[in-house]
C-alpha positions, 0 to 999 in steps of 0.5 A: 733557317730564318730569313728575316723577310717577308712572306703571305702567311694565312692571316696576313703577311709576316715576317720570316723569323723564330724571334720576336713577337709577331715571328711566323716560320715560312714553309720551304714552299713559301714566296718571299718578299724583301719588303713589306710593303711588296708583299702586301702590295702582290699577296694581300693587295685587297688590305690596305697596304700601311695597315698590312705593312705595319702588321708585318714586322716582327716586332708588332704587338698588340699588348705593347705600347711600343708598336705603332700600327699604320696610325692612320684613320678608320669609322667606328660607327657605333660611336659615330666618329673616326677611330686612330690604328694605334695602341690605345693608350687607355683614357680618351686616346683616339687609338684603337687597333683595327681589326681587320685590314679591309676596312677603308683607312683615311690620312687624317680625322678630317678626312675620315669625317668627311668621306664616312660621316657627312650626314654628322657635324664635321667640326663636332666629328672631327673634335671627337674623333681626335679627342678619343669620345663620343659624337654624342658627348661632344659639346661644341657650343656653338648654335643652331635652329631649335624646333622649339617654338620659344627658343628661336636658336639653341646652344649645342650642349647637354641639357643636364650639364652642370653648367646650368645654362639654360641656352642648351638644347642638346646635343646635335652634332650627330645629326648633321644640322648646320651650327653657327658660331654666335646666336647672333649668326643663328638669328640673323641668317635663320631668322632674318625677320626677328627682331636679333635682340628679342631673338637673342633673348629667347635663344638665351632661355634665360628670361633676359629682358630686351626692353623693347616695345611692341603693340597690345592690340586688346589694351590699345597701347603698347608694352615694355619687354620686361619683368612683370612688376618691375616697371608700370610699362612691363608686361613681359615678352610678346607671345608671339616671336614675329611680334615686331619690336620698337626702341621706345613707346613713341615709335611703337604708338607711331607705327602700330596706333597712329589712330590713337592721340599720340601723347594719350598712347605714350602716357598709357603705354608708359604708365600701364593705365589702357585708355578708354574710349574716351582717352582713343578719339579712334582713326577718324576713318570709314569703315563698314557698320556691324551689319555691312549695310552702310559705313560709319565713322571711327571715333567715339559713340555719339560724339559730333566731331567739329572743327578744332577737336583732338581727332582731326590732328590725329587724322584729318578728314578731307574732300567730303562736304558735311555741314559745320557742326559747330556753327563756324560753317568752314569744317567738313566732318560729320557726326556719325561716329560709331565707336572705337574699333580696336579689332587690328583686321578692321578695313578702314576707307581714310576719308573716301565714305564712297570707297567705303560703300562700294566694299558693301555690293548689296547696298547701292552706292548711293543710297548707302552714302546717304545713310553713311553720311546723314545727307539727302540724295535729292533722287527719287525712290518709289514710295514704300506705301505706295509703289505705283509712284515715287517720292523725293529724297529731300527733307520737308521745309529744305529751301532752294540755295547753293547746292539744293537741286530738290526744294521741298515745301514745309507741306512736303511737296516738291516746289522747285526740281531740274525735272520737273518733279513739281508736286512730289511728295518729299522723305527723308528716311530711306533704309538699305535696301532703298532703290534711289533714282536721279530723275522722277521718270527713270523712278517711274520707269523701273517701278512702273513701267506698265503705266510709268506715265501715269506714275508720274502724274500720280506723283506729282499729283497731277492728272495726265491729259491723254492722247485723245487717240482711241484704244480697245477696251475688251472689258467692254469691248468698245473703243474708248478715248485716251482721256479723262474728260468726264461728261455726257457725250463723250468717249473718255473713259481712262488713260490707255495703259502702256500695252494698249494699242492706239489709233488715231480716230474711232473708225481704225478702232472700230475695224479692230471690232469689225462684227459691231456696227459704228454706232455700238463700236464707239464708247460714249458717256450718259 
């Protein structure tokens, strides 16, 4: 006789009955239970118990839409989404019968996402889950980081969807990548260094114009973002989405070509007409020569600058001492303009030539700012035909007057030095590799520092007097006297070199050469 209770059959418990579709008879041995749901609990405990309980009426029938399984949550992993335990009415129900009991059931699809399926997008889980789809066929189209290099953030949505929207990189939700709500949530916390509406555009894929500005260092000017052809100043996007972008041709010439004049740089840039070198005066800064051998000015080939010229109201040139080119004898600036440079990495000195010349190491600092600058040292280096004396760093003719330290004959000697340099020869073309010296001794000291007394009298021109104190001559083996003095009877022979040794009188000498006698021992002239 049928009970209608409860009881452990082999594949699960079921209900006590002869009627009805998931009846199973009990045998007399059977254990029952009054309830479902304490049968599950003490004979299938390892099933999940509203899964059990609602196989265990009798009324439950797969093929049956009137059955309601335990309508709570499972994975299909297959698919990467949560699956409802329900009759899957057909179309995209989230049902599906779960096939066995121990699978781990969940109370919601939020919750199944959550706990089975972190490493997909919850939201986009979440949506195919309950929508009865695929993670895969999901479309949130909300935004995230592209790895694609023009297009910063991309729209999550089929790429061949019907809709034609160029913004969709497809679909990641099953990857689990972050997604923003906007583009612009995706530009502004992802790349926070972009500029949002260049970002915005490029995320878009559509060829949207932004209208901004940014720098063409090669045309020297700046261009418009915009449609090639539809405007002078259009020349397209940047290349490069990290190319800073401005709100007008003035504020772009202002931060990225300050050197250039600024109406000369709006009006190319405005026009789409690059300037030449003659429209660019060029910064007006030092910078090192193509050879790093000494400095030159930015600014047009062989042009002088004077006072009053456009490239002083671009970049005045401060605390040098040039001389006035055009006669007023009040500006400051030089001549030595070298072109202009549009190379964006070029260092520049402002107005410090001296700065400049310290960058270059194997140029000294003054030798390189005087070829820099066109302006004697007034040093003294060692004579290139003749390195057993030194000459003076002046130009021939220079009379003495406020700042002449060095005057210089129009015969090109020295006429006038704080030391004494009276005599010395006078060069104004000195080369790179030029040792410049502040004093006619320190010269002779480092280049002829065997003999440093006599290369200052050869430069001067003048004969040194001697000691009159006596030294070895071991060519003749004699004492000989540290003099010039030529005349017969005397022991003058030439001025003792650094090395020799001196002695006050010809007896100390002579003891020096004690194996001749006096009378052989002692030079003496006929």
């Amino acid at each position: 006789v049928a009970t209608n209770i409860f009881w452990a059959a082999p594949e699960g418990c079921r209900t006590d009955c002869t009627t009805g579709a998931n009846c199973a008879t009990a045998p007399a041995s059977a254990v029952l239970y009054a309830t479902a749901d304490e049968c599950c609990k003490k004979a299938n405990a390892w099933v999940d118990l509203d899964y059990c309980s609602s196989r265990a009426v009798s009324t439950f029938d797969e093929s049956s839409s009137s059955s309601t399984g335990s309508n709570n949550w499972f994975v299909d992993y297959e698919d990467g989404v949560c699956r409802q335990d329900c009759y899957p009415a057909g179309g995209t129900s989230p049902c599906e019968w779960a096939d066995n009991g121990s699978l781990r059931f969940y109370d919601s699809s939020t919750a199944c996402c959550k706990a089975a399926l972190a490493s997909n997008n919850e939201a986009a889980c979440v949506a195919a889950s309950e929508s009865g789809s695929t993670i895969s066929t999901v479309q949130t189209r909300k935004w995230y980081v592209s790895t694609s290099g023009d297009q910063p953030c991309a729209m999550d949505c089929n790429t061949s969807s019907s809709s034609g929207d160029e913004a969709c990189g497809g679909t990641v939700s099953k990857t689990g990548v972050r997604l923003y709500e906007s583009v612009a949530e995706c530009c502004s916390t992802a790349y926070g260094w972009l500029n949002k509406d260049l970002c915005a555009a490029m995320s878009g894929n559509t060829g949207a114009d932004t209208d901004l500005w940014y720098v063409d260092y090669g045309a020297n000017a700046c261009k418009k973002d915009c449609a090639v052809g539809s405007d002078p100043a259009c020349d397209g996007r940047p290349d490069d989405i990290t190319t800073p972008m401005y709100t007008s041709a003035a504020a772009c010439c202002s931060a990225k070509l300050s050197w250039i004049d600024k109406d000369t740089c709006e009006t190319s840039s405005t026009t789409g007409v690059d300037p030449t070198d003659s429209d660019s005066p060029g910064t007006g800064e030092w910078r090192k020569n193509s050879a790093w051998s000494s400095c030159v000015l930015d600014c047009t080939a062989g042009d002088t600058i004077e006072a009053g010229d456009p490239i002083i109201t671009v970049q005045p040139i401060t605390g040098t001492s040039f001389s006035d080119n055009s006669g007023a004898g009040t500006a400051v600036y030089s001549d030595e303009c070298d072109g202009v440079i549009s190379d964006s990495s070029a260092v520049f000195y402002d107005a410090s030539v001296s700065n400049c010349c310290k960058s270059i190491n194997w140029v000294q600092e003054e030798t390189c700012v005087s070829i820099s600058t066109g302006v004697v040292s007034q040093m003294f280096f060692a004579d290139p035909s003749d390195r057993t004396k030194c000459v003076a760093h002046q130009v021939p003719g220079t009379a003495a007057g406020t700042g002449v330290t060095v005057a210089c004959a129009g015969t090109g000697d020295v006429v006038s030095a704080p030391s004494d340099a009276t005599g010395v020869t006078c060069q104004k073309d000195i080369t790179p590799d030029t040792k410049l010296y502040s004093t006619l001794e320190k010269c002779c000291e480092a280049n002829v520092n065997w003999d440093s007394e006599s290369c200052v009298h050869e430069s001067r021109g003048t004969e040194a007097p001697g000691s009159l104190k006596y030294y070895v001559d071991w060519t003749l083996s004699q004492c000989v006297q540290d003099c010039t003095v030529v005349g017969s009877g005397s022991s003058c022979k030439e001025l003792a070199k650094k090395w020799d040794v001196l002695y006050n009188d010809a007896n100390s000498c002579c003891e020096r050469l004690s194996w001749l006698s006096r009378s052989k021992c002692v030079y003496i002239q006929t």
